[in-house]
C-alpha positions as CSV (number, residue, x, y, z in Angstrom):
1,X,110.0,84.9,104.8
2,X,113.0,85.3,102.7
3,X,115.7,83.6,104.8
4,X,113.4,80.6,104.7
5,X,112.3,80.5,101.2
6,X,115.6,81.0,99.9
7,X,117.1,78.6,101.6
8,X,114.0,76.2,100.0
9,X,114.4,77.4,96.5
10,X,118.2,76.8,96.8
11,X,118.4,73.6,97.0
12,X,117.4,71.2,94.2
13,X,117.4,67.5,92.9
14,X,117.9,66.3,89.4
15,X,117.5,62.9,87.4
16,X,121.1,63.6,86.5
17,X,122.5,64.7,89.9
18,X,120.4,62.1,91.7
19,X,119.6,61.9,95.9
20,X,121.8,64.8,96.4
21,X,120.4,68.3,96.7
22,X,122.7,71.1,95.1
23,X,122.4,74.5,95.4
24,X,121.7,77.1,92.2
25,X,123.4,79.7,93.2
26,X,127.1,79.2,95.3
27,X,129.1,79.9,98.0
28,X,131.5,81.1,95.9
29,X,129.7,82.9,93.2
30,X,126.2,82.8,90.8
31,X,127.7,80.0,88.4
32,X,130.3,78.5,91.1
33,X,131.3,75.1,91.1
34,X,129.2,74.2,93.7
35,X,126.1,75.5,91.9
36,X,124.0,73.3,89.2
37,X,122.9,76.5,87.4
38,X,123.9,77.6,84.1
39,X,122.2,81.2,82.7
40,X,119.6,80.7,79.6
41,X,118.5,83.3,77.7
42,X,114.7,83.9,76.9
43,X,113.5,85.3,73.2
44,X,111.3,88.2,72.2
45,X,110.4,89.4,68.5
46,X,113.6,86.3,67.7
47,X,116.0,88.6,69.7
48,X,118.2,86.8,73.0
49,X,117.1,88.5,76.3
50,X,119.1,88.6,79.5
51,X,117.8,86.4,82.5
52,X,121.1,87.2,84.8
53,X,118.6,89.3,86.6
54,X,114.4,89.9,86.1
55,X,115.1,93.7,84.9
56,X,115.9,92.8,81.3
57,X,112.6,90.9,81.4
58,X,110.7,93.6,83.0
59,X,111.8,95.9,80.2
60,X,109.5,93.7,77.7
61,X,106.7,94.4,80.0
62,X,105.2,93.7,83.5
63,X,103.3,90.9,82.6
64,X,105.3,88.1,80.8
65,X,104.3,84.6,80.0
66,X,107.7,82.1,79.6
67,X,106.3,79.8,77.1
68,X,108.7,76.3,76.3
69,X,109.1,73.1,76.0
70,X,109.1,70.0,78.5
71,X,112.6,70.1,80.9
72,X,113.6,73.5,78.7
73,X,114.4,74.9,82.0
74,X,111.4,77.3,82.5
75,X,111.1,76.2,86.4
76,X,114.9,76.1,87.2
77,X,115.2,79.9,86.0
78,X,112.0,80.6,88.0
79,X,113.8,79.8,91.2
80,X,117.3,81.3,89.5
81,X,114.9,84.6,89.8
82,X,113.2,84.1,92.7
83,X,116.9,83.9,94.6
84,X,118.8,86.9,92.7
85,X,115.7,89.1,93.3
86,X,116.3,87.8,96.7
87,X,119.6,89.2,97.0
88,X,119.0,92.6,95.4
89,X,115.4,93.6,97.1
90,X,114.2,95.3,94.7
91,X,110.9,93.2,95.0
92,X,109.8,90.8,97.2
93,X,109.7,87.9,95.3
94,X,106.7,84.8,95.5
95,X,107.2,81.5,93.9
96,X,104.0,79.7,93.0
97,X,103.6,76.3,91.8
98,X,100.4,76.3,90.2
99,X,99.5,72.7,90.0
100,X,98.6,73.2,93.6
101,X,95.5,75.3,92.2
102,X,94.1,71.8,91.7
103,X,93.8,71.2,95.7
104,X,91.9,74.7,96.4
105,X,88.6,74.9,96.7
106,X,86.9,77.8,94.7
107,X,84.9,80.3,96.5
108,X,81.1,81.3,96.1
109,X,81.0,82.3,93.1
110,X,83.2,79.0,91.5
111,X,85.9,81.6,90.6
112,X,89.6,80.8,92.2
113,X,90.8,82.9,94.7
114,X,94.5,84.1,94.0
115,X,95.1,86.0,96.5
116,X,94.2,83.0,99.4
117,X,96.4,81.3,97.4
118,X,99.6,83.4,97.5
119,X,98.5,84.4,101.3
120,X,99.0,80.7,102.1
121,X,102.1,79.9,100.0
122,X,103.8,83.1,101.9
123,X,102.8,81.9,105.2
124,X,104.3,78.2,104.9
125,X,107.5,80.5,105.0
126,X,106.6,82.3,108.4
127,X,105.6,85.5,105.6
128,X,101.7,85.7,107.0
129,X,100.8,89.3,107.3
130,X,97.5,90.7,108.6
131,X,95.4,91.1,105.6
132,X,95.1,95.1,105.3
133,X,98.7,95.1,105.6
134,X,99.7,93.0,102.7
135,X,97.0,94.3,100.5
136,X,98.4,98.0,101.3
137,X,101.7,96.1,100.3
138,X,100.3,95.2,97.3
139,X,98.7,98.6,96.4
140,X,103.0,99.4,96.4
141,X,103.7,97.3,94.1
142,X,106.2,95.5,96.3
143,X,106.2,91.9,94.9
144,X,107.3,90.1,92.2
145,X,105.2,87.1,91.5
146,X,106.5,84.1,89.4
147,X,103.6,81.6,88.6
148,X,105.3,78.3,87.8
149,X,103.7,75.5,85.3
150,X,100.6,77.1,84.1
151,X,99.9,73.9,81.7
152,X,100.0,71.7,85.0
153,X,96.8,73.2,86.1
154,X,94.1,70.5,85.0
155,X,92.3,71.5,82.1
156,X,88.8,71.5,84.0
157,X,91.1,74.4,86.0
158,X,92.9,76.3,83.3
159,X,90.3,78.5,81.9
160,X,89.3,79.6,85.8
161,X,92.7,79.8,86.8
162,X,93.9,82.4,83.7
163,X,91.2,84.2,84.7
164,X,91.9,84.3,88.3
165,X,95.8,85.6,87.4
166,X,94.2,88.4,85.1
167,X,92.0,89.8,87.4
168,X,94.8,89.6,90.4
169,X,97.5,91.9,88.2
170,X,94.2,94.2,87.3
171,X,93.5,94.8,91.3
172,X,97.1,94.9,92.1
173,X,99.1,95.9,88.8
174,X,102.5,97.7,90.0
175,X,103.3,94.0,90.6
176,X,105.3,92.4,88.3
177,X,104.2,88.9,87.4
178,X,105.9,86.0,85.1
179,X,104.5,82.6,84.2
180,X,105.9,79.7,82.5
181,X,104.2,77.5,80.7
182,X,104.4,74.6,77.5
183,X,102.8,76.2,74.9
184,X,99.0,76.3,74.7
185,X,96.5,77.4,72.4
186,X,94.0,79.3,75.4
187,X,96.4,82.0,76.6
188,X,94.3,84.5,75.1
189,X,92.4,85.9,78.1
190,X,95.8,87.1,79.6
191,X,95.2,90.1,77.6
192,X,97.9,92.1,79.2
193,X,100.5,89.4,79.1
194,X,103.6,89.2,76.9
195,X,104.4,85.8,75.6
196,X,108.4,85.0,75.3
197,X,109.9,82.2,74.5
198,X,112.8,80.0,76.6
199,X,115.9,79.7,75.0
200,X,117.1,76.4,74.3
201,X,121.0,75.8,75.5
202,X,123.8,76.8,72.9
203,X,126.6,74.5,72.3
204,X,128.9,76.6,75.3
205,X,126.1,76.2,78.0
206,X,125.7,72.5,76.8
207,X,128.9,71.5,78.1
208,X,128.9,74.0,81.1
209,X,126.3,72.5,82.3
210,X,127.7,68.7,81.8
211,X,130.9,69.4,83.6
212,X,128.6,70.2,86.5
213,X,126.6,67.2,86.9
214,X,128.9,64.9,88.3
215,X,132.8,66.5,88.2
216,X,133.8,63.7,90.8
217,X,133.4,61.6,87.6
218,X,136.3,60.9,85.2
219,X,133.3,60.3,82.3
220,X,132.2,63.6,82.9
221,X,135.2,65.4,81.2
222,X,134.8,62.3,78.7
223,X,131.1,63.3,77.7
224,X,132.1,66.9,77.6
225,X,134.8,66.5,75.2
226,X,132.7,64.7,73.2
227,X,130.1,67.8,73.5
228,X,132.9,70.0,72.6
229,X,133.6,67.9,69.1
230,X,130.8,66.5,67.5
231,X,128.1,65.4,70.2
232,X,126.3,68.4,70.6
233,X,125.8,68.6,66.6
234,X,124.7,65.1,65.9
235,X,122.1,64.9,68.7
236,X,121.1,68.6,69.2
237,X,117.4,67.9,69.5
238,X,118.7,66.1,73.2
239,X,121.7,68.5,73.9
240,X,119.9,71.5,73.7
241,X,117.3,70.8,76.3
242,X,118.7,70.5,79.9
243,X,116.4,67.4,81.3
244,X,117.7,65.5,78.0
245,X,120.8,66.5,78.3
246,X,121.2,64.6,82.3
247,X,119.4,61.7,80.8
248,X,122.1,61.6,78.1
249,X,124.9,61.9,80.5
250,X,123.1,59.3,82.9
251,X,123.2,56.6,79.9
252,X,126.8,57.8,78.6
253,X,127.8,56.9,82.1
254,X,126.6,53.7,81.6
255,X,127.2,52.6,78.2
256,X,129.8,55.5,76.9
257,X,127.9,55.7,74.0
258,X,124.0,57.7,73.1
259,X,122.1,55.4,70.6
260,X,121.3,57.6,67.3
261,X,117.4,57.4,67.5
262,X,114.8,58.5,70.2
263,X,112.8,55.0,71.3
264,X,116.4,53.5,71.4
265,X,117.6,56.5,73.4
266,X,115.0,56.6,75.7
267,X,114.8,52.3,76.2
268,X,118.7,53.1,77.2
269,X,117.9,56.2,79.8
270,X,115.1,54.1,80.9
271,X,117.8,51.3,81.7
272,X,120.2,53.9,83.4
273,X,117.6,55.3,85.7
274,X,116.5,51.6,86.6
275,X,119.9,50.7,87.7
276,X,120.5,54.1,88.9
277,X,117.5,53.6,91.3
278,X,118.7,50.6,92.9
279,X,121.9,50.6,93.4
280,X,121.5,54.0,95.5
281,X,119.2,52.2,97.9
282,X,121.4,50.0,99.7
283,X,120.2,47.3,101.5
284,X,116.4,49.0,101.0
285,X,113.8,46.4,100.4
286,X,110.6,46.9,98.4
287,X,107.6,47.1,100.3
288,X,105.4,44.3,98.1
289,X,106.9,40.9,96.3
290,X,106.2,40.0,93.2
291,X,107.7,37.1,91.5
292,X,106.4,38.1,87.9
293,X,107.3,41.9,88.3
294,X,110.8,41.7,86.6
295,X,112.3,44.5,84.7
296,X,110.1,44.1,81.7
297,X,107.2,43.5,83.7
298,X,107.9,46.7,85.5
299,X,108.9,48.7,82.3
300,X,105.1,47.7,80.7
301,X,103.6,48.4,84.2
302,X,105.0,51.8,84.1
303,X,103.9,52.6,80.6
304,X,100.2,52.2,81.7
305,X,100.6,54.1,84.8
306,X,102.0,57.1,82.9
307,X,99.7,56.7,80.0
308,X,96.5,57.0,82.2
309,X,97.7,59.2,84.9
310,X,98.9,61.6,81.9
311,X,95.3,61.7,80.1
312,X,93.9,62.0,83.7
313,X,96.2,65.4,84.1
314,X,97.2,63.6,87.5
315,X,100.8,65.0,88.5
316,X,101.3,64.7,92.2
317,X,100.0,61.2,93.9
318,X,99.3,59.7,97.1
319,X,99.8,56.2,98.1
320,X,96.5,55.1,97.4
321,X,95.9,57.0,94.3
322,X,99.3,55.4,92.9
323,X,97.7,51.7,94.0
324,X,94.4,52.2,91.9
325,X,96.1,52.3,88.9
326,X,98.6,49.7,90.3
327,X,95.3,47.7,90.4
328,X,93.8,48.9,87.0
C-alpha cells in the first residue's frame, strides 16, 4: 500500500508546469531540482508553524483543520505529508479526497459511512485488510489521516459529512487526522478540531518556487529577477498564492509583462492557457466543428459553464454531464 500510493502522490501536474508530471519530493533531496515543492508554513494563535514534517502540527493538537484560500497550497502540502510520513513510518498515512463523498451512497440511517470510505480508498492501493484486522489497527492508533477539500463536499453533503469525520476520530481517536478546507462558516460540529491557517508564500519561497517551473527557460531567471526587485511587492495579492503565481509566470512567458489590475490579469492568463492548450496538442483535432466557436465565442461559452457548474457545486464531470450544459 505504500509503495503504490507514494509513487501516486508523487507525481503531479500543474497549470504552470503543464502535460508533464513532476515529482514533490526528489531524487536528490526534499526541495531538489527535480522536485516542484517548496515548504509553507501554517499559522496558529498568528505564530509560523513547521510543515517540514506532520510533528510540529501534531503538537497543536490531534485533530487539525488547514483552513485557506483557493490554490494557497492546502492540497499540495497534503501530499508533501502524506510522502514524508511515508518515509519516516511513524504513521501510516491515508490521503482522502473528499469530493468523492459525493459518489457514496449513505447507509440506513442516511448518515455517511467513513470508514467504507477510507477501506476503499486503501484498497485501490492493494492496502485491503480483513475488517477486524484494520479496526484492531485502528484501536493502535496507527494511521494518519489527511482529509483533503472539505469545502468540495456539496453543500447538501457537508453537514453529514463533518459529522461523519467527528464521530470516526471519537471511535478511533489515537489517529491523527488533518483537513483542509476554504474557510466556512459550519465547522463548528468538529468540536475537537483545531482550526490553523495556511501560510501564504514569503517573498524567498515566491521566487524558489518560480525558478522551478520551467528552469529549461531563459524567462524563468527573467521573471525571477523581477520577483527578487520589485514584482513580488507590486502584485503580492498574486505572488503570494502559488496557483497565481504559475498563472503569472504562464502570461510573463508570453507577453514579459503582468497587467496591473485583476480582470486585465486574468483576460491575459486566460490568453496564455488558450494558446498554451493548443500548441501542446500537435496535430490533435477537436472532436466537434464549429464555425462560430472562435476564441471569443469559446471564452463566453466557458463563462456559462463555470458559472452554472459552480452554483451547481459540480467539480468532477463526465462526458455527458459536460454536453448538458454545452447544450444549456
Amino acid at each position: 500500500y505504500i509503495d503504490n500510493a507514494y509513487e501516486r502522490y508523487n507525481h503531479v501536474k500543474t497549470l504552470a508546469t503543464g502535460e508533464q508530471p513532476r515529482v514533490i519530493i526528489g531524487e536528490d533531496g526534499i526541495f531538489g531540482k527535480d522536485s516542484i515543492y517548496v515548504s509553507i508554513s501554517a499559522q496558529s494563535k498568528e505564530e509560523d508553524v513547521d510543515t517540514d514534517t506532520v510533528e510540529p502540527l501534531l503538537k497543536i493538537s490531534k485533530h487539525l483543520v488547514i483552513e485557506g484560500t483557493g490554490g494557497i497550497g492546502k492540497s499540495m502540502l497534503l501530499r508533501y505529508l502524506f510522502l514524508k510520513t511515508a518515509m519516516d513510518g511513524d504513521y501510516i498515512p491515508v490521503l482522502l479526497t473528499l469530493r468523492k463523498i459525493s459518489n457514496q451512497t449513505t447507509d440506513e440511517a442516511g448518515k455517511i459511512d467513513l470508514f467504507r470510505l477510507i477501506d476503499t480508498c486503501m484498497a485501490e492501493f492493494d492496502g485491503k485488510l480483513p475488517e477486524d484486522q484494520f479496526k484492531y489497527s485502528l484501536n493502535k492508533g496507527k494511521y494518519l489521516f489527511l482529509l483533503d477539500g472539505l469545502d468540495e463536499v456539496k453543500e447538501e453533503l457537508a453537514s453529514k459529512t463533518i459529522e461523519a469525520i467527528q464521530v470516526f476520530c471519537q471511535q478511533y481517536p489515537k489517529n491523527p487526522c488533518i483537513i483542509t478546507s476554504r474557510p466556512r462558516q459550519n465547522l463548528m460540529p468538529l468540536e475537537t478540531f483545531t482550526v490553523v491557517q495556511s501560510g501564504a508564500l514569503r517573498k524567498e519561497q515566491a521566487v524558489e518556487l518560480a525558478s522551478k517551473l520551467d528552469p529549461e527557460d531563459e524567462k524563468t531567471d527573467e521573471f525571477c529577477r523581477q520577483l527578487e526587485e520589485d514584482l513580488f511587492e507590486k502584485h503580492k495579492d498574486f505572488a503570494e498564492n502559488p496557483l497565481l503565481l504559475g498563472m503569472m509566470f504562464l502570461t510573463f512567458r508570453r507577453t514579459n509583462s503582468i497587467p496591473d489590475h485583476l480582470a486585465d490579469f486574468y483576460g491575459k492568463t486566460f490568453d496564455a492557457l488558450y494558446s498554451l492548450h493548443d500548441s501542446t496538442k500537435g496535430t490533435y483535432q477537436r472532436e466537434f466543428h464549429c464555425k462560430e466557436l472562435n476564441e471569443p465565442s469559446f471564452r463566453n461559452l466557458l463563462a456559462h459553464f463555470c458559472f452554472h457548474s459552480y452554483f451547481q457545486e459540480d467539480y468532477e464531470f463526465s462526458k455527458d454531464s459536460i454536453l448538458s450544459y454545452i447544450e444549456k
